[in-house]
N, C-alpha and C positions, 0 to 999 in steps of 0.2 A: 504494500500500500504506500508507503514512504509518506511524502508530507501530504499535509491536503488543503485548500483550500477552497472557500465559499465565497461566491463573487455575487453580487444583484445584478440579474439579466431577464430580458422577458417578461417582466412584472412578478418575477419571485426570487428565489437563492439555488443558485446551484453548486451541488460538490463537485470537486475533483482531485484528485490523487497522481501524482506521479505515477506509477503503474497500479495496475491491477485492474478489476474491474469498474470502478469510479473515473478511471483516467480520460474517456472522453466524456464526461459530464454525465451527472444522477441530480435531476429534481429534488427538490426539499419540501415538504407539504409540511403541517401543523400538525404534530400527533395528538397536543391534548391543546383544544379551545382553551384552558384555565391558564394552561404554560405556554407563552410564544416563544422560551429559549426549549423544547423540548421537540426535536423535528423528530419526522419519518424518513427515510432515503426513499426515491422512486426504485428499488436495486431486486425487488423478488416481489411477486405479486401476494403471494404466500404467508412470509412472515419476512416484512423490509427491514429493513438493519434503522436503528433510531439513534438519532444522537442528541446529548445534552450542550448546549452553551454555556463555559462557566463566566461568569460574570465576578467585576471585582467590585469594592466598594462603591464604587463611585455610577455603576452601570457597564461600563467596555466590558467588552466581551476580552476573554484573557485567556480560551482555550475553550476545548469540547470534550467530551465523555462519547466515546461507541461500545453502545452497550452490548455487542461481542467479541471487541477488539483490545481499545488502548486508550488512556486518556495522553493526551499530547498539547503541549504548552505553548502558547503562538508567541512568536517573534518578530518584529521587525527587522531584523538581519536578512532576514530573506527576501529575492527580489520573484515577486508574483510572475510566473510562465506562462498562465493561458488569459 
């Protein structure tokens, strides 16, 4: 999977991944109306892969949880690929 990134496109958020299957872009939908940091992946019709945005004091988003993967800590060091 390597790093991932979620950009606003198309009137919503899409992921993407350095490899794997997220790398040419997966939809983000709302998984719980109550949570707007708690998305769905568009990635299995099935059972989608979901992830959390963590959020720091202040509101920024400062990372996300995949709830069957990894939690991974965003940076600015990185320079955005797609």
């Amino acid at each position: 999977m390597g790093r991932l990134q979620i950009k606003a496109e198309n009137g919503g958020l899409t992921l993407y991944s350095r490899r794997g299957a997220w790398r040419s872009g997966k939809r983000l939908y709302p998984a719980d109306p109550n949570d707007p940091w708690f998305l769905m992946v568009d990635d299995d019709g099935l059972a989608p892969s979901r992830i959390a945005l963590i959020r720091d004091a202040a509101g920024s988003v400062t990372g996300l949880r995949c709830d069957r993967l990894v939690e991974m800590s965003r940076t600015e060091a990185a320079e955005a690929w797609a």
